[in-house]
C-alpha positions as CSV (number, residue, x, y, z in Angstrom):
1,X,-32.3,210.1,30.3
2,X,-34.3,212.0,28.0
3,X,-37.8,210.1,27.4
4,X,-40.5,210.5,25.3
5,X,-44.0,210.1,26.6
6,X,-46.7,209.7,23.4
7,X,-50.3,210.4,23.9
8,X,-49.4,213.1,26.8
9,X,-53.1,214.1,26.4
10,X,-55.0,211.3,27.9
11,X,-55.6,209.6,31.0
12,X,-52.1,207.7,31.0
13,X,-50.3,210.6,29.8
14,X,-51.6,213.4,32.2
15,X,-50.9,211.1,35.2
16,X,-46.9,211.1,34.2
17,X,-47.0,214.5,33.5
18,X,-48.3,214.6,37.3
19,X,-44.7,212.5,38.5
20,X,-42.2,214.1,36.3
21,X,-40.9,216.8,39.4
22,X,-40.1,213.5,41.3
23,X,-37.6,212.5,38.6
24,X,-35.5,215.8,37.9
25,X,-32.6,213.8,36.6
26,X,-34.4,212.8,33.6
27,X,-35.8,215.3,31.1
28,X,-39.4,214.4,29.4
29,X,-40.8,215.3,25.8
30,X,-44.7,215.2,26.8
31,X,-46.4,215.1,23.1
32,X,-49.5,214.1,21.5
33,X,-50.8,214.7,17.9
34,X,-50.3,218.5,17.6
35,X,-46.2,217.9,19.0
36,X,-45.7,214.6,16.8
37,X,-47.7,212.6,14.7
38,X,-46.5,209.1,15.5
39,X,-47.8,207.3,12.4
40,X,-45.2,209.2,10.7
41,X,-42.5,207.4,10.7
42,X,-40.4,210.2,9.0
43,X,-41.4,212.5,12.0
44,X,-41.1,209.9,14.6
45,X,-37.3,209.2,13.4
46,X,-37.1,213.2,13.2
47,X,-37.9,214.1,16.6
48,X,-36.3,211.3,18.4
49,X,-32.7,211.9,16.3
50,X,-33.4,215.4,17.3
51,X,-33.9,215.4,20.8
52,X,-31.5,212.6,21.6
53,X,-34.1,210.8,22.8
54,X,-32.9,207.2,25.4
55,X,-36.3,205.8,25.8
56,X,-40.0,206.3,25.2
57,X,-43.1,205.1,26.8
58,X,-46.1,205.1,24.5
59,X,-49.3,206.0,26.0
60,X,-51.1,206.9,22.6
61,X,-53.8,204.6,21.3
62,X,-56.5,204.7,19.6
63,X,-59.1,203.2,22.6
64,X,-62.7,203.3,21.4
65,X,-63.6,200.1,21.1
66,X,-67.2,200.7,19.4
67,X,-65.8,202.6,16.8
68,X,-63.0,201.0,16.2
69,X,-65.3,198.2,14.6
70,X,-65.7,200.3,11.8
71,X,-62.5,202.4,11.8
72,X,-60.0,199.5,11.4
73,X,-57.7,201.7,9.1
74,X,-57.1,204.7,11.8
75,X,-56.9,202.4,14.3
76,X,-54.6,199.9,13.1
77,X,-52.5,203.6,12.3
78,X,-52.5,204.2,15.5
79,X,-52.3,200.9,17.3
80,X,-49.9,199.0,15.0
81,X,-48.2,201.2,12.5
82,X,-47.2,203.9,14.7
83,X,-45.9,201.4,17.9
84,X,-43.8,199.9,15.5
85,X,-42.2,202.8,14.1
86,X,-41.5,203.8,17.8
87,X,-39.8,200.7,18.1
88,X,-37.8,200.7,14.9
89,X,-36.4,204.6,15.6
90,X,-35.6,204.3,18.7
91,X,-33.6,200.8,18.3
92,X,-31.8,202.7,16.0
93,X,-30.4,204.4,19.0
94,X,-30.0,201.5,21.4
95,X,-33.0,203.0,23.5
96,X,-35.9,201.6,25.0
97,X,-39.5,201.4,24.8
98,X,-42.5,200.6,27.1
99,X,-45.5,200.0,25.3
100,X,-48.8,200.0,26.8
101,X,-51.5,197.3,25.6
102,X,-54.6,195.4,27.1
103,X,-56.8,192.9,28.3
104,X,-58.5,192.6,25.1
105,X,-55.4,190.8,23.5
106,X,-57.7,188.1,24.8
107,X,-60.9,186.8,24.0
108,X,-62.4,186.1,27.7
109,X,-63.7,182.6,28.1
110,X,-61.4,182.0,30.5
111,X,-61.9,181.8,34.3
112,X,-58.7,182.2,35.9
113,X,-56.7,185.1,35.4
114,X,-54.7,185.5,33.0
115,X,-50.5,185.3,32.7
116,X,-48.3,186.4,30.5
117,X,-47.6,183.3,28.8
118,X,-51.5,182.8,27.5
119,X,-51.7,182.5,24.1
120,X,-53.8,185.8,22.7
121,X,-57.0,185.4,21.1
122,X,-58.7,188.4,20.2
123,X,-62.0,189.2,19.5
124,X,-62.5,193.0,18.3
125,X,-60.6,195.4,15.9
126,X,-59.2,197.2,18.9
127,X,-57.8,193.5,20.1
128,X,-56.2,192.7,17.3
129,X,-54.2,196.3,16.4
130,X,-53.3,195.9,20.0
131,X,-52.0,192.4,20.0
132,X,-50.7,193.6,16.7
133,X,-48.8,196.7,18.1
134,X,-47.2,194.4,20.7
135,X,-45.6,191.7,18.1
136,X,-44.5,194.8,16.0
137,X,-42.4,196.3,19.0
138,X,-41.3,193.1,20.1
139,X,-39.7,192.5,16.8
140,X,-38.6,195.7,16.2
141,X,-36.9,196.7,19.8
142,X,-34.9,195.0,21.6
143,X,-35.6,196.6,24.9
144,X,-39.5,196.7,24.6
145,X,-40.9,195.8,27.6
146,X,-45.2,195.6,27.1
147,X,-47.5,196.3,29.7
148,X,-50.8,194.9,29.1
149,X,-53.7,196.9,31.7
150,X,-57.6,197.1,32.0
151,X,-60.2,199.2,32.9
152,X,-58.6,202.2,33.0
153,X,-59.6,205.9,34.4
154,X,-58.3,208.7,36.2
155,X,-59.4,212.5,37.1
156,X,-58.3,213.4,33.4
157,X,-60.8,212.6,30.1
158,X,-63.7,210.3,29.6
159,X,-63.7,207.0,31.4
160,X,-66.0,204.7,33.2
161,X,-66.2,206.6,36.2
162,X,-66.7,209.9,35.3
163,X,-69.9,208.7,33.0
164,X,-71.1,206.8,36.7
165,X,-70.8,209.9,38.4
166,X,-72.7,211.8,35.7
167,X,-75.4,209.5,35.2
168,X,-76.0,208.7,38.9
169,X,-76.6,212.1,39.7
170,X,-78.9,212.9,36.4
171,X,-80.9,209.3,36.6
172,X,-83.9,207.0,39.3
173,X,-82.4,204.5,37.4
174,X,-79.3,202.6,35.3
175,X,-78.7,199.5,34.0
176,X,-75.1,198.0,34.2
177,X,-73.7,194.5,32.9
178,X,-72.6,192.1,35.8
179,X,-71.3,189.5,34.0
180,X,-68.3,191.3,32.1
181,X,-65.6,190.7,35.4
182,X,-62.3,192.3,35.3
183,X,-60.2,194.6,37.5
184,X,-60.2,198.7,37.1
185,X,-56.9,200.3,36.9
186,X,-56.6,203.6,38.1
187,X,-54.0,205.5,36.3
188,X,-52.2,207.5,38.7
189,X,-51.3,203.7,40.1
190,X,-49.9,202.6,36.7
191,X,-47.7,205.8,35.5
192,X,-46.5,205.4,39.6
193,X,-45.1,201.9,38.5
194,X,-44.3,203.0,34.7
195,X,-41.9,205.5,36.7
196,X,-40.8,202.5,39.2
197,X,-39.8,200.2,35.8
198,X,-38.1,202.8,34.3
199,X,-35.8,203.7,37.7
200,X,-35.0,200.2,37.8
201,X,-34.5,199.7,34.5
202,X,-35.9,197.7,31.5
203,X,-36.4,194.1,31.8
204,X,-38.3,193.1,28.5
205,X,-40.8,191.3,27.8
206,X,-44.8,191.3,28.7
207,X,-46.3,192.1,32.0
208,X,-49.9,192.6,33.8
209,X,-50.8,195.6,35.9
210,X,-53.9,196.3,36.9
211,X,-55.2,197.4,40.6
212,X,-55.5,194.6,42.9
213,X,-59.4,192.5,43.1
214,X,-61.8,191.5,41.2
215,X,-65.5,193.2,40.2
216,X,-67.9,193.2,37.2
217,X,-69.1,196.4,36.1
218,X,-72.3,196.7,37.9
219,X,-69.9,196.4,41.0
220,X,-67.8,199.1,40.2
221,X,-71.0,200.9,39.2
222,X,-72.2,200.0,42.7
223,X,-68.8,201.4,44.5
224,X,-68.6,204.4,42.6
225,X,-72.2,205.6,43.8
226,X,-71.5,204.7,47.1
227,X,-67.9,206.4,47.7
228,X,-69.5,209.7,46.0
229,X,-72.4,209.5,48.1
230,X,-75.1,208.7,45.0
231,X,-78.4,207.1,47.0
232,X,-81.0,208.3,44.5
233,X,-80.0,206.4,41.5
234,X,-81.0,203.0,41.5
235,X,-78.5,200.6,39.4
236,X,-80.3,197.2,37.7
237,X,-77.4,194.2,37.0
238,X,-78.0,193.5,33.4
239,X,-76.7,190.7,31.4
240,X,-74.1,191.5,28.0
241,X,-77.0,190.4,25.6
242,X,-79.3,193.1,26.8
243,X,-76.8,195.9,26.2
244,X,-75.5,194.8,22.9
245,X,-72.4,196.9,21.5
246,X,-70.6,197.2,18.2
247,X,-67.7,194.8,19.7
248,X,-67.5,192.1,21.7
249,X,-66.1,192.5,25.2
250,X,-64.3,189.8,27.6
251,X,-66.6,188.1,29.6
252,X,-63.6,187.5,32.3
253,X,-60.1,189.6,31.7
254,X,-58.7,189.4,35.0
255,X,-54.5,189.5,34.9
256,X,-52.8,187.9,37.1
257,X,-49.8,190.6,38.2
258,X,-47.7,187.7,39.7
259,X,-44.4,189.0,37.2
260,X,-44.3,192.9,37.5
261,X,-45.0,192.6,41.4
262,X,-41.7,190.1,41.8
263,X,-39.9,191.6,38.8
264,X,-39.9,195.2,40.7
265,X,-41.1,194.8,44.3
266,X,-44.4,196.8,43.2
267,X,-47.0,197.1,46.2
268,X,-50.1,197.3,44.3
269,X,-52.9,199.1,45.8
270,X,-56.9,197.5,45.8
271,X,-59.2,198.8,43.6
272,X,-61.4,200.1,46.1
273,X,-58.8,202.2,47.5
274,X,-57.5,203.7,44.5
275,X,-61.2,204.4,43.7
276,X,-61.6,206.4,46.6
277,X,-58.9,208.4,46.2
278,X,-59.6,209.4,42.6
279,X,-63.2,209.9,43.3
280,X,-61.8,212.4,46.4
281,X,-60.0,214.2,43.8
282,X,-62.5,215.0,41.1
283,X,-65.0,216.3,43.8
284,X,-62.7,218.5,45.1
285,X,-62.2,219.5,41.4
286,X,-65.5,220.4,41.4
């Protein structure tokens, strides 16, 4: 197949790049802005017309949350608008599409995780394009298949667990929220089952994956120090309402990964782990 991957350049999209010598048969278009402007839908139909293109998973969004708050037009471009012109192109061509989405689709007051079948409820600008983006592709493509995730980092960009590490080394002391509890996803796991879906083929629809477990954010704080062998940074738990932000975050955005794992036989690894192993790799970077 010949497949599109969108947003090559961030976390999601460096961690495919990373698989694609495991799949020779298939032959992957890796862009990001500066290749294709995906909020132009004459460019979008362009490119995927041009390139024959069979499928395309869409790991471009616009992800800062903060600013998002006050940046609804470029985000709603790039989080609604651009999904669905994926969607509409590449129906055109009887192809399919995984779109990636998130956790805050819902507004957190739960305290169970959550399925596939809860009903959305939003509670930021970034929630809403995203929720947004999935209805759009849903309607528009046949064989859209949506992933929702959480939490994510990797070895590549700016994530959670790079700003840890930093901080940890440069400060006595750091306060982290404990009672924001979800599930960090490292990204290497997810493009490992994107890749795993795609073999298998498309079954549509929306699905969970994050890692395996359950922390708040002072936890992962907590793990990240200790794996990396941090002892000189002390981390305070702090509630949300003393580290007040631009938009509101889940309180509790656990998924429940019950469908994807039975769906496709996935063997999910446990946050820790998958911790570890990234946290091995960017010190070896270094």
């Amino acid at each position: 197949m010949n497949i599109l991957i969108t947003g090559c350049n961030g976390q999601l999209g460096n961690e495919m790049q990373l698989l694609e010598d495991k799949y020779p048969q298939h032959r992957f278009y890796n862009t990001d802005v500066n290749e294709l402007d995906i909020t132009n839908q004459l460019a979008v139909a362009d490119f995927i017309n041009r390139n024959a293109i069979d499928g395309i998973v869409n790991c471009a969004a616009y992800t800062a949350v903060d600013k998002a708050e006050s940046n609804q037009k470029l985000c709603t471009a790039l989080n609604t608008e651009a999904p669905a012109y994926l969607a509409m192109e590449i129906e055109k061509r009887g192809g399919w599409l995984i779109q990636i989405s998130t956790d805050y689709v819902f507004n957190g007051k739960s305290f169970v995780p959550y399925t596939e079948t809860d009903t959305p409820c939003p509670d930021s600008v970034y929630g809403s394009t995203k929720l947004a983006g999935e209805l759009g592709v849903s309607k528009f493509c046949k064989r859209t298949m949506i992933i929702r995730t959480a939490w994510l980092y990797s070895t590549f960009g700016n994530n959670f667990v790079k700003t840890m590490l930093r901080l940890g080394r440069e400060k006595e002391q750091l306060g982290v929220v404990f009672d924001q509890i979800g599930t960090p996803t490292y990204a290497r796991d997810l493009a490992v089952a994107i890749m795993a879906v795609i073999e298998q083929g498309i079954k549509p629809g929306v699905y969970n994956f994050s890692n395996e477990g359950v922390c708040s954010w002072y936890d992962f704080t907590k793990a990240i120090h200790r794996i990396a062998g941090i002892s000189t940074c002390k981390v305070r738990p702090l509630h949300t309402a003393e580290y007040p932000t631009p938009a509101v975050r889940p309180h509790y955005s656990v998924l429940d990964k019950t469908k994807i794992k039975n769906e496709y036989g996935l063997d999910i690894p446990y946050w820790e782990e998958s911790l570890a192993d990234c946290i091995e790799k960017l010190l070896n970077n270094n």
